[in-house]
One Martini backbone bead per residue (centre of mass of N, CA, C, O) as a GRO file, in nm:
protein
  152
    1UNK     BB    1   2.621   0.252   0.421
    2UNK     BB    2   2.334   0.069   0.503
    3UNK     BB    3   2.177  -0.211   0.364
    4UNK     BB    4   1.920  -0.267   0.292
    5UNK     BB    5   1.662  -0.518   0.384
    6UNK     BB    6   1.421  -0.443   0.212
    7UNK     BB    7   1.356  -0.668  -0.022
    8UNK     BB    8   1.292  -0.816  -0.316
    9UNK     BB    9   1.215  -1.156  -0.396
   10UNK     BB   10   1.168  -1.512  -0.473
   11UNK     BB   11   0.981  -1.570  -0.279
   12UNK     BB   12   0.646  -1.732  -0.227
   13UNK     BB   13   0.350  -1.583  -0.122
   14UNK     BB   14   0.182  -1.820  -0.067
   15UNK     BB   15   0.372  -1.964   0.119
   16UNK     BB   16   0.383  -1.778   0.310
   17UNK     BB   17   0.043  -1.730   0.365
   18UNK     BB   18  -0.010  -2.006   0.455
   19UNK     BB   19   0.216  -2.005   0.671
   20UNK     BB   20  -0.015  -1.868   0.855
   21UNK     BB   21  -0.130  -1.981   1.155
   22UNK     BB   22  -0.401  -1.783   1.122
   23UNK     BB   23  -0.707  -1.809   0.968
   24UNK     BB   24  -0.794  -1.529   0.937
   25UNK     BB   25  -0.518  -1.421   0.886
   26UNK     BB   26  -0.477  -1.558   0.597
   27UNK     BB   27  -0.742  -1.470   0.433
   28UNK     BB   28  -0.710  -1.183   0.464
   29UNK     BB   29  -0.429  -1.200   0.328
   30UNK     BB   30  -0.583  -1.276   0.033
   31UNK     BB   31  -0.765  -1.032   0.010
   32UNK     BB   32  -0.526  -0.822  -0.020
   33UNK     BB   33  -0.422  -0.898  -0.239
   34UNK     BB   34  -0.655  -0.864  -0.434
   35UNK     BB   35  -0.682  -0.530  -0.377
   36UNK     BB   36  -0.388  -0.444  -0.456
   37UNK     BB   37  -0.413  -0.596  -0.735
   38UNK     BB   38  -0.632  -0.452  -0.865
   39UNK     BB   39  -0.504  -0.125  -0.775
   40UNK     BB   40  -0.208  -0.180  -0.943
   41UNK     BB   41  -0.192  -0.444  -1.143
   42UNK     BB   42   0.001  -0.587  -0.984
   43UNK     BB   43   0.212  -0.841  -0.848
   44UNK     BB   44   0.303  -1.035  -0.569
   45UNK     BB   45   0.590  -0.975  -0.329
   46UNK     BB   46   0.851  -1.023  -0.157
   47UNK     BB   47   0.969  -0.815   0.091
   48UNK     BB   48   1.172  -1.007   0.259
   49UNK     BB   49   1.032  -1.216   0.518
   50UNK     BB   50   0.708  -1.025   0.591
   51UNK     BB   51   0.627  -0.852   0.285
   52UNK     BB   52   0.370  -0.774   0.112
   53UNK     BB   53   0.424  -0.631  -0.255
   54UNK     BB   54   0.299  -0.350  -0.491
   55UNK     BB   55   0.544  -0.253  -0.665
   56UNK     BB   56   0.791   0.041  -0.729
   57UNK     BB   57   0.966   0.271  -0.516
   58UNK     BB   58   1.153   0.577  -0.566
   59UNK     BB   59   1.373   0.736  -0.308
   60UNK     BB   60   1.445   1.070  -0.175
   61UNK     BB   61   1.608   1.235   0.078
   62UNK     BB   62   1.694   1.564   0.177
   63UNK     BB   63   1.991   1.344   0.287
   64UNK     BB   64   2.023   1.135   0.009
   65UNK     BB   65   1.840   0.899   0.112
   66UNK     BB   66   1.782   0.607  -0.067
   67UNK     BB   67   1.518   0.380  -0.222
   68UNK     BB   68   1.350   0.093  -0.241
   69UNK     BB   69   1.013  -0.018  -0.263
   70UNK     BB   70   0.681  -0.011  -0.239
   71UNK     BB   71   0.389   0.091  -0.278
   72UNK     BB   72   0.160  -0.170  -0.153
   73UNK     BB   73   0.153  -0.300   0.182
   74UNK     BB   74   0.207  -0.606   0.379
   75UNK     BB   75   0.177  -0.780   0.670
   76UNK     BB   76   0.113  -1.107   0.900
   77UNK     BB   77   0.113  -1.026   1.204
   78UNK     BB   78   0.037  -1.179   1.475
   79UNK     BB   79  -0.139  -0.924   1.601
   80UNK     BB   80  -0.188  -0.758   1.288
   81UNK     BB   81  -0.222  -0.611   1.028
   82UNK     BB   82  -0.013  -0.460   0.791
   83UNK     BB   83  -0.001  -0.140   0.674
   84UNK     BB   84   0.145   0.052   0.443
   85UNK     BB   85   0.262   0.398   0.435
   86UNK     BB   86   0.317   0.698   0.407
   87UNK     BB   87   0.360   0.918   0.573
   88UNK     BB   88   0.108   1.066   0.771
   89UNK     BB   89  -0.145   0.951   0.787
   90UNK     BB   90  -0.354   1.070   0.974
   91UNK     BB   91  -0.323   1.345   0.810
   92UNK     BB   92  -0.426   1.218   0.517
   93UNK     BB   93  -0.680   1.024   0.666
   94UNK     BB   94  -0.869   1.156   0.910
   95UNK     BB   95  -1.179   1.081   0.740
   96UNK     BB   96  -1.065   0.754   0.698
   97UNK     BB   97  -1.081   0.681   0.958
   98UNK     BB   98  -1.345   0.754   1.123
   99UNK     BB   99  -1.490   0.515   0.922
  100UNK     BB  100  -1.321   0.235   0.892
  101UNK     BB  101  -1.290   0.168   1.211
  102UNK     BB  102  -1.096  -0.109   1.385
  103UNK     BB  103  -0.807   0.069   1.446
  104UNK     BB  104  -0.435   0.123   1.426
  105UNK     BB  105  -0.232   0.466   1.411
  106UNK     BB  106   0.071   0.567   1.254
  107UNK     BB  107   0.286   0.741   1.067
  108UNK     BB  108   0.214   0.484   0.846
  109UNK     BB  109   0.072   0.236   0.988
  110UNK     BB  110  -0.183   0.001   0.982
  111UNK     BB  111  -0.389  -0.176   1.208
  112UNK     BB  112  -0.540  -0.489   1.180
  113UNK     BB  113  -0.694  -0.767   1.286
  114UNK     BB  114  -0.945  -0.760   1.110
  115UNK     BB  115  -1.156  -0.726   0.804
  116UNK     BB  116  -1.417  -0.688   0.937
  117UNK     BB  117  -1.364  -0.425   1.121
  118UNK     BB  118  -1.361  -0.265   0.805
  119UNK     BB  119  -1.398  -0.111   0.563
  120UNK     BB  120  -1.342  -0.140   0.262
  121UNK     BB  121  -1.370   0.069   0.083
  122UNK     BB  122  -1.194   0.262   0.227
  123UNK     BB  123  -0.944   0.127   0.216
  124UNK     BB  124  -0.926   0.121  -0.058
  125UNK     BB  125  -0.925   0.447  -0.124
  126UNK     BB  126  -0.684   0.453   0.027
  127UNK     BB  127  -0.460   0.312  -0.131
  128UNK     BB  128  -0.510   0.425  -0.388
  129UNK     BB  129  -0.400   0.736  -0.299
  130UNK     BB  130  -0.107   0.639  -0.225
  131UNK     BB  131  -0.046   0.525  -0.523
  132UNK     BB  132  -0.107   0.764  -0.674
  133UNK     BB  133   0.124   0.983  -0.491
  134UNK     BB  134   0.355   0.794  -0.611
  135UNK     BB  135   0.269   0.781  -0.924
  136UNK     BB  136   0.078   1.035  -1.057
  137UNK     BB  137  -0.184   0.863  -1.077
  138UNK     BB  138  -0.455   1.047  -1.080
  139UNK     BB  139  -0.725   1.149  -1.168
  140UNK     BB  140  -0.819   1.201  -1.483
  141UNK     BB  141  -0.799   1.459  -1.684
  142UNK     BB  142  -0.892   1.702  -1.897
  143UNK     BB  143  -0.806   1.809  -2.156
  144UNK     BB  144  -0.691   2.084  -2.300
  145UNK     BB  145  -0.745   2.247  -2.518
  146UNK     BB  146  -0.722   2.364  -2.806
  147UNK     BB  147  -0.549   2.584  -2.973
  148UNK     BB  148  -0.646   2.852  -3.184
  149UNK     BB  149  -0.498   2.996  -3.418
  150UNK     BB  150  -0.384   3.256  -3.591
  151UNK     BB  151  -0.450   3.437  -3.841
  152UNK     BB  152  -0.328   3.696  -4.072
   0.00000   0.00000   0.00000
């Protein structure tokens, strides 16, 4: 089997993030850092030589094919800001995708020029919703009752 190529490295985030060498979309990309790092509470990793990483999970394909990721990550790819989702993203938020702006959507990616040209609240929530069904942690429900006892 085939080594993956994405691993997370021990790159300076800032240092790659720095020489990105348009300044709207480098600005973009220390924005979505501040966002991903509120939303996850992790700092940021390089994985590979071109997406920064916050979290790491593992998975395992019903084909037995399995490896490490991370929860929610993003690439500021020379064309627009590249945002990773597990499969299925229109299907999964096509109600916050008509909301969110002007982007574009592929199997698991999100493409965006600028983060000016989208709703960042949205953005946000999509973001929280892919992390939250990564890690099992959806918003906290009230504990059940305690049961009680019966007294014979």
């Amino acid at each position: 089997m085939a080594e993956l190529k994405t691993k997370a490295t021990e790159v300076s985030v800032d240092s790659f993030l720095n020489g990105v060498a348009d300044a709207q979309r480098r600005a973009d990309a220390f924005t979505l850092v501040k966002i991903m790092k509120d939303i996850t509470g992790m700092p940021p990793k390089m994985w590979g030589p071109t997406m920064v990483g916050f979290g790491e999970y593992h998975y395992v394909y019903a084909s037995g094919h399995e490896g490490d990721i991370f929860l929610t990550g993003f690439s500021p790819r020379k064309s627009a800001l590249t945002l990773y989702f597990t499969a299925c993203l229109e299907q999964r938020f096509g109600a916050q995708l008509k909301k969110l702006g002007k982007v574009k959507a592929s199997k698991a990616c999100l493409y965006i020029k600028k983060l000016a040209d989208v709703d960042l609240a949205v953005l946000r929530e999509m973001i929280q919703a892919s992390v939250a069904q990564l890690t099992g942690m959806s918003k906290p429900s009230k504990p059940a009752p305690a049961k009680k006892s019966r007294k014979n």
